[in-house]
PyMOL Python script that loads the backbone (N, CA, C, O; Angstrom):
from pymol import cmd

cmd.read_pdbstr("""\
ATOM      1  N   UNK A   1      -0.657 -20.758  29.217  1.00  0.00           N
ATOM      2  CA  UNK A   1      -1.522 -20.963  30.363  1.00  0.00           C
ATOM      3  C   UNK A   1      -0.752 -21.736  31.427  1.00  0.00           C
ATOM      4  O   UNK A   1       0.006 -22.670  31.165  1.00  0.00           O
ATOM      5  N   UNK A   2      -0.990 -21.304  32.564  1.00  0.00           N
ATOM      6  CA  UNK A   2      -0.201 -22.003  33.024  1.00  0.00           C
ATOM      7  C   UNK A   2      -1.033 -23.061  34.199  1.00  0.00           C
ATOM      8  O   UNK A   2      -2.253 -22.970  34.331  1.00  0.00           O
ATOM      9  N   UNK A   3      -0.433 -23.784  34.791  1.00  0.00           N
ATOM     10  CA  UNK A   3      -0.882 -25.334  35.262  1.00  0.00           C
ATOM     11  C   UNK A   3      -1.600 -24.908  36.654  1.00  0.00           C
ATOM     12  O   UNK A   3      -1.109 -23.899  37.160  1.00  0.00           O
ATOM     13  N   UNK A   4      -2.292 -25.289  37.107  1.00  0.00           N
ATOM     14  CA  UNK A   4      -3.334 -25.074  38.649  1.00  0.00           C
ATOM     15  C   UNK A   4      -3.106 -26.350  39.253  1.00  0.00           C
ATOM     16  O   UNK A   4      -3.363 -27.414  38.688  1.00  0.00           O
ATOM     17  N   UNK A   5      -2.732 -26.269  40.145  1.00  0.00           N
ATOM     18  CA  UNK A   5      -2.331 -27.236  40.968  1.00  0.00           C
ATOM     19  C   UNK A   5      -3.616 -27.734  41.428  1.00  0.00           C
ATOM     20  O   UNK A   5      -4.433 -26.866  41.737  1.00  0.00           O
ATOM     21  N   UNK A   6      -4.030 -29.174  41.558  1.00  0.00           N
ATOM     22  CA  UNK A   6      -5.502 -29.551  41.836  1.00  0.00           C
ATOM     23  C   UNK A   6      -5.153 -30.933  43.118  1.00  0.00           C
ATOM     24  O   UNK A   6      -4.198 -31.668  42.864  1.00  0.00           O
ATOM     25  N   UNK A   7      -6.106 -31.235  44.649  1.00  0.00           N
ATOM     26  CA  UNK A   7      -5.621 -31.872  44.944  1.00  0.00           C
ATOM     27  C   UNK A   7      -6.653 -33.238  44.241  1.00  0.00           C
ATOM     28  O   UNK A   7      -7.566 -33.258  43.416  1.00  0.00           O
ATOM     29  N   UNK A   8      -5.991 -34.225  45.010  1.00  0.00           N
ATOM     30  CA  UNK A   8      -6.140 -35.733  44.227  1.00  0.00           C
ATOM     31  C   UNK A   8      -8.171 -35.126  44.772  1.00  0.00           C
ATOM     32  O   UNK A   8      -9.016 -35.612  44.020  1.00  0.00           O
ATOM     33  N   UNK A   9      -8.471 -34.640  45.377  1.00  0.00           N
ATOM     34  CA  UNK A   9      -9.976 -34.668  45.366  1.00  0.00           C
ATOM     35  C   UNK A   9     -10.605 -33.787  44.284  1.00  0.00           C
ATOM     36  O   UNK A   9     -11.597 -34.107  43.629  1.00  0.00           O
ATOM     37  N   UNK A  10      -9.979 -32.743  44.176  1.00  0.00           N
ATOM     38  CA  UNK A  10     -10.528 -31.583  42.847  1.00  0.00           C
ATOM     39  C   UNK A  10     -10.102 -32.237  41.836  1.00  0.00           C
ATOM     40  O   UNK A  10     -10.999 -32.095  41.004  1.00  0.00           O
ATOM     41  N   UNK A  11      -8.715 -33.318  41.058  1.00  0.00           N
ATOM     42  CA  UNK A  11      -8.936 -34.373  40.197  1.00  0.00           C
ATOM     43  C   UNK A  11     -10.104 -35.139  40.179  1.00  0.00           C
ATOM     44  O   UNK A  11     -10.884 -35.411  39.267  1.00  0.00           O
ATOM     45  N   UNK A  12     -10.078 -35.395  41.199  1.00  0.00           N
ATOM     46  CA  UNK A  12     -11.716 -36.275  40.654  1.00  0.00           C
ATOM     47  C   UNK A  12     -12.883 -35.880  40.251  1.00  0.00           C
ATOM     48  O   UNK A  12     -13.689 -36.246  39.395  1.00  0.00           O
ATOM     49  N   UNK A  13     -12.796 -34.775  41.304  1.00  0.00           N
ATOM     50  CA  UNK A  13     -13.852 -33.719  40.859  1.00  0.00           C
ATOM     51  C   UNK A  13     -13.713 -33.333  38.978  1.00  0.00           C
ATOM     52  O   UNK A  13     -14.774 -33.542  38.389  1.00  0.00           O
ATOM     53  N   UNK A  14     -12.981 -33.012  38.414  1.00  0.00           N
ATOM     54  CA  UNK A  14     -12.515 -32.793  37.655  1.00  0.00           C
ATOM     55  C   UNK A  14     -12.779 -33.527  36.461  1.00  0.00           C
ATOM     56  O   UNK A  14     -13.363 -33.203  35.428  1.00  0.00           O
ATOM     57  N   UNK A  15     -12.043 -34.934  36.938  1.00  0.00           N
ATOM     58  CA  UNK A  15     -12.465 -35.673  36.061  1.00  0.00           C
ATOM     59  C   UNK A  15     -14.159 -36.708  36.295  1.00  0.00           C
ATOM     60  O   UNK A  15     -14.555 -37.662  35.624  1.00  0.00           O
ATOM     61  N   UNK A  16     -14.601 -36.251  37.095  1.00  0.00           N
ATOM     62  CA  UNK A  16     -16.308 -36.956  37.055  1.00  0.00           C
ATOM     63  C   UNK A  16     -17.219 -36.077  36.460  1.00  0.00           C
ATOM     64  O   UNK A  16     -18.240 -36.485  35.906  1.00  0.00           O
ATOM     65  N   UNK A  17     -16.796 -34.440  36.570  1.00  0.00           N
ATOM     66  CA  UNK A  17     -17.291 -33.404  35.378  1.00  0.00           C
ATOM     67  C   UNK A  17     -17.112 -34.016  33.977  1.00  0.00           C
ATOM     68  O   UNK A  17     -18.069 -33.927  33.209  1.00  0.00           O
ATOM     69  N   UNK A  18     -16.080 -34.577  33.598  1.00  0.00           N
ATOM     70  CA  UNK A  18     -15.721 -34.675  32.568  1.00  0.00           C
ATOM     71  C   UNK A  18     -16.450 -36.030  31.632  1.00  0.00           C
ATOM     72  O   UNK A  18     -16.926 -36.181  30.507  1.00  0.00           O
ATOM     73  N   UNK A  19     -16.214 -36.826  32.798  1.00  0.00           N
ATOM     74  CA  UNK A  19     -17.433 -38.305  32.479  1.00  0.00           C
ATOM     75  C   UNK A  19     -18.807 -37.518  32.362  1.00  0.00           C
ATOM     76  O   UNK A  19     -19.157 -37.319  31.199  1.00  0.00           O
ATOM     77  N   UNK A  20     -19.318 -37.224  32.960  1.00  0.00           N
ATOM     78  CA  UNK A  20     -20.647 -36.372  32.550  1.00  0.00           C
ATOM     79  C   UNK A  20     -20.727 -36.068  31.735  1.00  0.00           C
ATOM     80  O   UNK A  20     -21.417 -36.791  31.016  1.00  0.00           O
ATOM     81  N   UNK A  21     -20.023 -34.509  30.921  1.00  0.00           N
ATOM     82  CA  UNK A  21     -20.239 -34.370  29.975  1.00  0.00           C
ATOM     83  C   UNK A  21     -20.119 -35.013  29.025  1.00  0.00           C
ATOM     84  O   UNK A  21     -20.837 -34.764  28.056  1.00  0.00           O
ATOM     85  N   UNK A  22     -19.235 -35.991  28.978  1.00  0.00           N
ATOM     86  CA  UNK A  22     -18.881 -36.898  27.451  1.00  0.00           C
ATOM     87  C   UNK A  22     -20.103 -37.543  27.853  1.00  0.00           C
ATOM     88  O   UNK A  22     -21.007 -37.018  27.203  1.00  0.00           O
ATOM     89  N   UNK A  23     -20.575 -38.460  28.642  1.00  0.00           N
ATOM     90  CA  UNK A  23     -21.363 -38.909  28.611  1.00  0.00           C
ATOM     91  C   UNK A  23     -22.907 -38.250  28.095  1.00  0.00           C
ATOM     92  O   UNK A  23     -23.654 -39.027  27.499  1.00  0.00           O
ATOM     93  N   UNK A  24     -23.308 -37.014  28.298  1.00  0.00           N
ATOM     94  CA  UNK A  24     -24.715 -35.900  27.841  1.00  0.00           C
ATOM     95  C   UNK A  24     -23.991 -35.787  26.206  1.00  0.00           C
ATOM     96  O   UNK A  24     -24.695 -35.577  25.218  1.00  0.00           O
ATOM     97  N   UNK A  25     -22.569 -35.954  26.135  1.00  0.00           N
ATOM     98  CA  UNK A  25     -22.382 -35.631  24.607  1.00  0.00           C
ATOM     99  C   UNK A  25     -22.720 -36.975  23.971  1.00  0.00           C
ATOM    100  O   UNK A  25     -22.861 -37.088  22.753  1.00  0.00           O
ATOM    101  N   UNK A  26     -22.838 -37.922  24.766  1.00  0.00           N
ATOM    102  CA  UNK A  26     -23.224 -39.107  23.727  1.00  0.00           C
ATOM    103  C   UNK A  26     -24.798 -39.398  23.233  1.00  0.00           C
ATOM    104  O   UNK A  26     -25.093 -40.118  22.279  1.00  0.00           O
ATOM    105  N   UNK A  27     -25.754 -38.674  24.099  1.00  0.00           N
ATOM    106  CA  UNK A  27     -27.016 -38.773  23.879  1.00  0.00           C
ATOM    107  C   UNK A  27     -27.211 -38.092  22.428  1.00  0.00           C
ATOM    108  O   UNK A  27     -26.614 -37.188  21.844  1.00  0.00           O
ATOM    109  N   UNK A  28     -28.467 -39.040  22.054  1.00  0.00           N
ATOM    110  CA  UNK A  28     -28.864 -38.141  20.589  1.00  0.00           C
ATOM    111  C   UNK A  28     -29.254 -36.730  20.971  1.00  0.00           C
ATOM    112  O   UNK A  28     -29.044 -35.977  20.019  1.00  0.00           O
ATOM    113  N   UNK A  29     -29.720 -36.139  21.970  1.00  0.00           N
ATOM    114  CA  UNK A  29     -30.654 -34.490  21.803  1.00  0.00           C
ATOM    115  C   UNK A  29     -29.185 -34.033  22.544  1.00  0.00           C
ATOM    116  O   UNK A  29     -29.279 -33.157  23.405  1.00  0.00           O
ATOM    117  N   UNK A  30     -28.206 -34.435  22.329  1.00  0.00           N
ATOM    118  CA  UNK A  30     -27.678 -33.551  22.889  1.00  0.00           C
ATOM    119  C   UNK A  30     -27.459 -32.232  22.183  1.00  0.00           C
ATOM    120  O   UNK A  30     -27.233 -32.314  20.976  1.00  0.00           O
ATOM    121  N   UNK A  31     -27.493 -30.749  22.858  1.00  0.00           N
ATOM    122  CA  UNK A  31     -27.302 -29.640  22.176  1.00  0.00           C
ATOM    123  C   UNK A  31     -25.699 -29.040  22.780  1.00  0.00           C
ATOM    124  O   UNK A  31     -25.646 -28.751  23.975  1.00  0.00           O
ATOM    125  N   UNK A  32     -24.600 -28.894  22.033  1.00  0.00           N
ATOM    126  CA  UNK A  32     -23.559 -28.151  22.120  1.00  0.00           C
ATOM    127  C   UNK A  32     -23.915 -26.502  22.364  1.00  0.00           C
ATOM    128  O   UNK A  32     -23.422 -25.851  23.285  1.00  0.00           O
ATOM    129  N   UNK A  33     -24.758 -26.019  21.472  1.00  0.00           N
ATOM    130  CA  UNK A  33     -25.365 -24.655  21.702  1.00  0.00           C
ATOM    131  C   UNK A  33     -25.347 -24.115  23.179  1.00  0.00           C
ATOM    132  O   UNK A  33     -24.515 -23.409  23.750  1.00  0.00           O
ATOM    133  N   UNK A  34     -26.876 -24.835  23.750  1.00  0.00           N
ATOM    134  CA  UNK A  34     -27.390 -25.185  24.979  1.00  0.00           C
ATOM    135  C   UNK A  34     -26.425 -24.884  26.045  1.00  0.00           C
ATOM    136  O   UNK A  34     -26.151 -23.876  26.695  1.00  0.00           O
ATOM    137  N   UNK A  35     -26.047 -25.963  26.011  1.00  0.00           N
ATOM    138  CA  UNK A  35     -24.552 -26.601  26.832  1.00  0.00           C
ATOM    139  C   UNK A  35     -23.741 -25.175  27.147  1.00  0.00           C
ATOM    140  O   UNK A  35     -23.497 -24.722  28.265  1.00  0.00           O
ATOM    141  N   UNK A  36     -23.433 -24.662  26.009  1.00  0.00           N
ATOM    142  CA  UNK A  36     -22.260 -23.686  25.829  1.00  0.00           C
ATOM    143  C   UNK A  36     -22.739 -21.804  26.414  1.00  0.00           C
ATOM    144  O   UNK A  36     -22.245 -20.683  26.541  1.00  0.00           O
ATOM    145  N   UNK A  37     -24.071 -22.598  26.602  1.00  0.00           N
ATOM    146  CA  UNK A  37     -25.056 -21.161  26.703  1.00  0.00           C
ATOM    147  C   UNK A  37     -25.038 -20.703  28.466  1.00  0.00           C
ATOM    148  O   UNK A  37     -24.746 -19.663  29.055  1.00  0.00           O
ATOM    149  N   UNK A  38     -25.468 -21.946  28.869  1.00  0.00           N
ATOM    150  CA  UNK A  38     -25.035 -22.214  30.279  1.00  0.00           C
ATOM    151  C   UNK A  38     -23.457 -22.233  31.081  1.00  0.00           C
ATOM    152  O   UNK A  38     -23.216 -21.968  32.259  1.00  0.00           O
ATOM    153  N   UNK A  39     -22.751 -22.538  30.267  1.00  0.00           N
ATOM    154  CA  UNK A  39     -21.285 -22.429  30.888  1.00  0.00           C
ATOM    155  C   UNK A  39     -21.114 -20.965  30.794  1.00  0.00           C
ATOM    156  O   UNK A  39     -20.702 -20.211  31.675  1.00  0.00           O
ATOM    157  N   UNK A  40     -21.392 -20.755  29.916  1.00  0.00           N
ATOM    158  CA  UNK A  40     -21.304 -18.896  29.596  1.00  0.00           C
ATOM    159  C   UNK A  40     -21.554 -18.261  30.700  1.00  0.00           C
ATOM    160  O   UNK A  40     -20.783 -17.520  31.310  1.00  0.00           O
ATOM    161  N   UNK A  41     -22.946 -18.626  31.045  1.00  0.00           N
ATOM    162  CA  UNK A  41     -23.714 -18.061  31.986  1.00  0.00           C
ATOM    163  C   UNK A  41     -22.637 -17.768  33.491  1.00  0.00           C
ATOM    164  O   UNK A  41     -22.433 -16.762  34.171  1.00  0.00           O
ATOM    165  N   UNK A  42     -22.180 -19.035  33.550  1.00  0.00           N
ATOM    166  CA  UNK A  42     -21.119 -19.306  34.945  1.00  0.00           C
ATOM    167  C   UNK A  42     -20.447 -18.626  34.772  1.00  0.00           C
ATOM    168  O   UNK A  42     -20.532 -17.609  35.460  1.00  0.00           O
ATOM    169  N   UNK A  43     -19.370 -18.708  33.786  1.00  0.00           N
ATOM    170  CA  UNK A  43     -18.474 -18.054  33.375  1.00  0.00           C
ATOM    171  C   UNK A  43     -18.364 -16.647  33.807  1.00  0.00           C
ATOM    172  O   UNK A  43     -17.396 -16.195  34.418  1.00  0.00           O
ATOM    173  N   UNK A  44     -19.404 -15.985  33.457  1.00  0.00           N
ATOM    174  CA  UNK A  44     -19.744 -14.851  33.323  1.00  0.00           C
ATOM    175  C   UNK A  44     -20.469 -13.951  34.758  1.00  0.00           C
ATOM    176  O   UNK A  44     -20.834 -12.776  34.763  1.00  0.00           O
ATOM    177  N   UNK A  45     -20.515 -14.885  35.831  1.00  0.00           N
ATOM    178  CA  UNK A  45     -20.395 -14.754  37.472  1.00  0.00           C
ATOM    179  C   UNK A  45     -19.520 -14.804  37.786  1.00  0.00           C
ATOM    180  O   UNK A  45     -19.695 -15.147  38.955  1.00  0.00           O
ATOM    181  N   UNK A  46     -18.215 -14.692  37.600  1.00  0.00           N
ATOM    182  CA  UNK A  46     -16.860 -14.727  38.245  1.00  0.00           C
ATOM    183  C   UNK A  46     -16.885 -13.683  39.403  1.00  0.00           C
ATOM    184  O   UNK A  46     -17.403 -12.567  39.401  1.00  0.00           O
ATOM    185  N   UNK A  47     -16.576 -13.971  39.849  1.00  0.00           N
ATOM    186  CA  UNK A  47     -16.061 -12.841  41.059  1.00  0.00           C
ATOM    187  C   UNK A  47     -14.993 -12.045  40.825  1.00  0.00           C
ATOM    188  O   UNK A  47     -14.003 -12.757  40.991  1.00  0.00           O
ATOM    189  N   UNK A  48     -14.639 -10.871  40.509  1.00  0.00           N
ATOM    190  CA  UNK A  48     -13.724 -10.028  40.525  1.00  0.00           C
ATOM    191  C   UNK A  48     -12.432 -10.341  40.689  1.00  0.00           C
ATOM    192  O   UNK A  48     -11.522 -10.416  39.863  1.00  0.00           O
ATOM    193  N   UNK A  49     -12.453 -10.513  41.840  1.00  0.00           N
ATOM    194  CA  UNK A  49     -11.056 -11.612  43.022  1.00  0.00           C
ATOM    195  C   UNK A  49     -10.416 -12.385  42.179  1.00  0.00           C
ATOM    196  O   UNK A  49      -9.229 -12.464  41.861  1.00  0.00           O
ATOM    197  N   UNK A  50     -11.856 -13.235  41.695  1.00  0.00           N
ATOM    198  CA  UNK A  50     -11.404 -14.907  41.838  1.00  0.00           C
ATOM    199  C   UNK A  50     -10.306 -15.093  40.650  1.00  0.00           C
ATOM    200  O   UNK A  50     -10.330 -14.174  39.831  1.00  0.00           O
ATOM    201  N   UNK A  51      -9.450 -16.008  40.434  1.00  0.00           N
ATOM    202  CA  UNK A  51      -8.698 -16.179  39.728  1.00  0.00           C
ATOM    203  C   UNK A  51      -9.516 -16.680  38.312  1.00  0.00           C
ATOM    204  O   UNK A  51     -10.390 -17.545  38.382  1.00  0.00           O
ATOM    205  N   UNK A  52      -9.304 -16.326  37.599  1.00  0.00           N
ATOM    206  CA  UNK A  52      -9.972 -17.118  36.448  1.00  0.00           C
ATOM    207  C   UNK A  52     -10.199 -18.211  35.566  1.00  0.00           C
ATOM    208  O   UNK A  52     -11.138 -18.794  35.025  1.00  0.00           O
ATOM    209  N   UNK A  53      -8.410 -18.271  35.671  1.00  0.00           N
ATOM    210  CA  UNK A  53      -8.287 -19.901  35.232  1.00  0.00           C
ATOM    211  C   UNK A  53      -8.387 -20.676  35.889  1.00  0.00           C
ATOM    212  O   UNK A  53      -8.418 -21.794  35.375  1.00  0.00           O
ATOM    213  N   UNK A  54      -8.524 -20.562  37.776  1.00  0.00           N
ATOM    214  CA  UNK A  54      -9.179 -21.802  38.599  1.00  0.00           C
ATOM    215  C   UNK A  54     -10.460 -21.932  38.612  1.00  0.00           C
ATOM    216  O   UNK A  54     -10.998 -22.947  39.054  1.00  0.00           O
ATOM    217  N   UNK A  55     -11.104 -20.941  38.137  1.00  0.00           N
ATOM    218  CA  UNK A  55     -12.634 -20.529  38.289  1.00  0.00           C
ATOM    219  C   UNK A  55     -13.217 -21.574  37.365  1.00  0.00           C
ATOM    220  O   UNK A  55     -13.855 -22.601  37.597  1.00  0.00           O
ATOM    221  N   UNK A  56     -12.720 -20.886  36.020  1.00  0.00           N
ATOM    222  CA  UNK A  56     -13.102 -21.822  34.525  1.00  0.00           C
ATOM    223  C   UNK A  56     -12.581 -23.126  34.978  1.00  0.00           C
ATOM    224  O   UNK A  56     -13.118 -23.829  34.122  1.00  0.00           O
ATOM    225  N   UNK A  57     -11.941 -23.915  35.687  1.00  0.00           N
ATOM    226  CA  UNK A  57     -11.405 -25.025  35.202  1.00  0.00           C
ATOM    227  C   UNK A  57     -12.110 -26.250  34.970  1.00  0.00           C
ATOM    228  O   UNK A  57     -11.786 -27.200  34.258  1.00  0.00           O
ATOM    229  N   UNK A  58     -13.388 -26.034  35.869  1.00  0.00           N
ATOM    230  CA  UNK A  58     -14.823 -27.430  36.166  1.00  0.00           C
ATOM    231  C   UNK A  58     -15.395 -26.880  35.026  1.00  0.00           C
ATOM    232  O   UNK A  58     -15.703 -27.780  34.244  1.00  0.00           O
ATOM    233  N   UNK A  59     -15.796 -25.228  34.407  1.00  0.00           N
ATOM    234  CA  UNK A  59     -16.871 -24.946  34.128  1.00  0.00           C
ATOM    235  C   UNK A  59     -16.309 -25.926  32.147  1.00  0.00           C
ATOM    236  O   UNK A  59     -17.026 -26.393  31.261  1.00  0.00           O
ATOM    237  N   UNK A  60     -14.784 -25.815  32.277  1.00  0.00           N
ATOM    238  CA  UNK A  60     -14.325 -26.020  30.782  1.00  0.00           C
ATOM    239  C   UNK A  60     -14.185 -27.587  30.821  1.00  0.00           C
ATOM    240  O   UNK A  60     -13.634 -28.183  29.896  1.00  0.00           O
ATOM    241  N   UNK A  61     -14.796 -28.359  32.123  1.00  0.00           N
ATOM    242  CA  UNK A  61     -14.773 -29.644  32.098  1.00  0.00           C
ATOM    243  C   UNK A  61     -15.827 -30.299  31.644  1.00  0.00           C
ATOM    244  O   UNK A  61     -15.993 -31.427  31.179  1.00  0.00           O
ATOM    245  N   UNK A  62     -16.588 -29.291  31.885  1.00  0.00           N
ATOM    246  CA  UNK A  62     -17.802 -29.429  31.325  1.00  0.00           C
ATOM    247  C   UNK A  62     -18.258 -29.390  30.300  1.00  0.00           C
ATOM    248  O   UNK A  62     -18.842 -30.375  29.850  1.00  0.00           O
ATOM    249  N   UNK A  63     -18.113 -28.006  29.460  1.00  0.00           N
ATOM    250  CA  UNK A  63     -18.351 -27.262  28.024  1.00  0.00           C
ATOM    251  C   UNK A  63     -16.928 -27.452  27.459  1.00  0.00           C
ATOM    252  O   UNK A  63     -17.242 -27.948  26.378  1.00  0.00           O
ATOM    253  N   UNK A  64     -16.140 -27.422  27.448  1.00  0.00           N
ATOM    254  CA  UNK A  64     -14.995 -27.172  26.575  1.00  0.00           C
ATOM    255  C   UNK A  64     -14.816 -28.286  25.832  1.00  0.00           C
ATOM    256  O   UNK A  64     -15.735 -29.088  25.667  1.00  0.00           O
ATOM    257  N   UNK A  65     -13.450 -28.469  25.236  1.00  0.00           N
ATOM    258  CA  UNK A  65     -13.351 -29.314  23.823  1.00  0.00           C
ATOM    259  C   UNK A  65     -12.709 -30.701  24.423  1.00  0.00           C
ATOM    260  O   UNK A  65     -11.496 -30.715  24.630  1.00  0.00           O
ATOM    261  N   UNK A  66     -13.567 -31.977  24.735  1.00  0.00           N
ATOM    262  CA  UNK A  66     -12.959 -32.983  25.101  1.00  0.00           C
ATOM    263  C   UNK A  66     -12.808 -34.011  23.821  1.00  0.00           C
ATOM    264  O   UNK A  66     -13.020 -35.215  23.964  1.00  0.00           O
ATOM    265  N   UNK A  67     -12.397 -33.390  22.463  1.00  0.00           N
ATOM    266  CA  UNK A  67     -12.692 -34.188  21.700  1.00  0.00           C
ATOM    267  C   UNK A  67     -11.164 -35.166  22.231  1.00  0.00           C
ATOM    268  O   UNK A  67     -11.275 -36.368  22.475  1.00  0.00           O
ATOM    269  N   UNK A  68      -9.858 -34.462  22.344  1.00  0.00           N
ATOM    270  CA  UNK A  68      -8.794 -35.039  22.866  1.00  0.00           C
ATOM    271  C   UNK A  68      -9.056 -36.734  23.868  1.00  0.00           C
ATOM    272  O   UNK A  68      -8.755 -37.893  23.582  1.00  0.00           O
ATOM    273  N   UNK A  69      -9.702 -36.155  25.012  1.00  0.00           N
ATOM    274  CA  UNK A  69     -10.518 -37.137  25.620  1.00  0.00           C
ATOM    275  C   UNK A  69     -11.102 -38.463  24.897  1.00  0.00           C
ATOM    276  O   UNK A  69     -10.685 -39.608  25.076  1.00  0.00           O
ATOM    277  N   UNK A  70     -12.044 -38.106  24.132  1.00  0.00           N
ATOM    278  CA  UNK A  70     -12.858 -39.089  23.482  1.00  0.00           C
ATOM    279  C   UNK A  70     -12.174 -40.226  22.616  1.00  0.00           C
ATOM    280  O   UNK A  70     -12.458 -41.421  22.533  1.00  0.00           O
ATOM    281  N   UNK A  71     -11.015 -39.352  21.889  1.00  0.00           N
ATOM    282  CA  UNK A  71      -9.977 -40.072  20.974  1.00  0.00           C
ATOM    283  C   UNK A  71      -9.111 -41.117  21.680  1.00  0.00           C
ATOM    284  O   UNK A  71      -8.690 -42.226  21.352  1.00  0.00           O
ATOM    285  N   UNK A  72      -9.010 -40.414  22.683  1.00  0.00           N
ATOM    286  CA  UNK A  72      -7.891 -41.377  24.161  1.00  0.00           C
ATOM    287  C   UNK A  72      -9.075 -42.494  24.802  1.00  0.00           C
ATOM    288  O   UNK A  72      -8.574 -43.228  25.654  1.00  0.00           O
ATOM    289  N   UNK A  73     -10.132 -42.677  24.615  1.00  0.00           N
ATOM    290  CA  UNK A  73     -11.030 -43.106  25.192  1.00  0.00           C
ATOM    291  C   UNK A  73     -11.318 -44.684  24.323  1.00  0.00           C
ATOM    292  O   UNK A  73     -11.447 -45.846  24.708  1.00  0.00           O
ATOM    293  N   UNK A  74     -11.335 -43.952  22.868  1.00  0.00           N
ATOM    294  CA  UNK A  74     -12.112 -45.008  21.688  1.00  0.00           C
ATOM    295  C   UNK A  74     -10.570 -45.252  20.926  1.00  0.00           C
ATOM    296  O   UNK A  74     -10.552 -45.466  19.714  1.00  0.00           O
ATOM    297  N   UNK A  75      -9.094 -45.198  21.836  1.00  0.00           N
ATOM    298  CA  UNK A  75      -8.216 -45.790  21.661  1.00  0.00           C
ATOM    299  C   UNK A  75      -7.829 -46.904  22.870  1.00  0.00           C
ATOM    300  O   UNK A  75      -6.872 -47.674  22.947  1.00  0.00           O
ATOM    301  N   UNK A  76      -8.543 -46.760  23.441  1.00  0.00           N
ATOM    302  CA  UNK A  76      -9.042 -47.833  24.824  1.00  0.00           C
ATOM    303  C   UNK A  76      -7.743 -47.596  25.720  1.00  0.00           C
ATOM    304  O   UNK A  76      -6.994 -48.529  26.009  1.00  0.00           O
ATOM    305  N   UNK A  77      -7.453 -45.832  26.282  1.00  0.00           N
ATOM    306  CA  UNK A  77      -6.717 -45.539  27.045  1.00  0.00           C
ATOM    307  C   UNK A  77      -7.940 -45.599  28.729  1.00  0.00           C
ATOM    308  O   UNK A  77      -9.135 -45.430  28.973  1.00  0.00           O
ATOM    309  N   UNK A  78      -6.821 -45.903  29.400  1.00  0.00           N
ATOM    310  CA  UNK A  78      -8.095 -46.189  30.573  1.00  0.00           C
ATOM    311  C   UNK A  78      -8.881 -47.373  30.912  1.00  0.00           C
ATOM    312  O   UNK A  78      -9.632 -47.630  31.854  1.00  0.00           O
ATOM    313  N   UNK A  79      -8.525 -47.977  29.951  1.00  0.00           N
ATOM    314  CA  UNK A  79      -9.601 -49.055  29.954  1.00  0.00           C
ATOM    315  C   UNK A  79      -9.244 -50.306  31.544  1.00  0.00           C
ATOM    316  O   UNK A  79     -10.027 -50.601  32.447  1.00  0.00           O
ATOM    317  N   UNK A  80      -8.124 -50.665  31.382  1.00  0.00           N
ATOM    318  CA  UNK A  80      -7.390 -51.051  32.668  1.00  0.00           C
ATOM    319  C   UNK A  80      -7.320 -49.891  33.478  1.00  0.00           C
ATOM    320  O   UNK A  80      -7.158 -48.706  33.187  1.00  0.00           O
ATOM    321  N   UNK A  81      -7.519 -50.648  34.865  1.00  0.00           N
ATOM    322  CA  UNK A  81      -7.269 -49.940  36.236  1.00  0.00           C
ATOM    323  C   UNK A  81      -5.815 -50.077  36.232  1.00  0.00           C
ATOM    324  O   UNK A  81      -5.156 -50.933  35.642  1.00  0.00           O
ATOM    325  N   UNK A  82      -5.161 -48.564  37.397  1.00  0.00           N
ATOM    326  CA  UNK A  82      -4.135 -48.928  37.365  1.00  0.00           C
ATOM    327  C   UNK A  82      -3.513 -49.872  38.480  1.00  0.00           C
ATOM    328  O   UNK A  82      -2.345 -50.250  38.387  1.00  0.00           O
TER     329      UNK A  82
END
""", "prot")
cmd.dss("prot")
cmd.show_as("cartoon", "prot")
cmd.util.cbc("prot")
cmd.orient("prot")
């Protein structure tokens, strides 16, 4: 796969998708199912055109596998500003 260049604003974007979801993943009702049912949904509006792996890139910030994340998180990466 290769890398999508994002500017420092679609990073944030990027990564405040990403606080969200970890964050809806920490609630007890949270449903992975659900969750995964709806990204689908997006997913699955692509536009013809559109590139795909820039398309997916919020939608997998969302639904996709941040267990990586979480581990870097509850190893108290981030925890200091830089």
């Amino acid at each position: 796969m290769s890398k999508i260049p994002l500017s420092s604003f679609e990073a944030g974007v990027m990564s405040a998708l990403g606080a969200i979801s970890l964050y809806l993943r920490s609630r007890p009702d949270y449903d992975q199912a659900e969750l995964t049912k709806y990204v689908d949904f997006f997913k699955n509006t692509r536009q013809p055109d559109a590139e795909s792996s820039a398309f997916n890139l919020p939608l997998d910030a969302v639904g996709g596998d941040l267990s990586n994340v979480q581990e870097a998180i509850k190893a108290g990466a981030g925890s200091k500003p830089m």
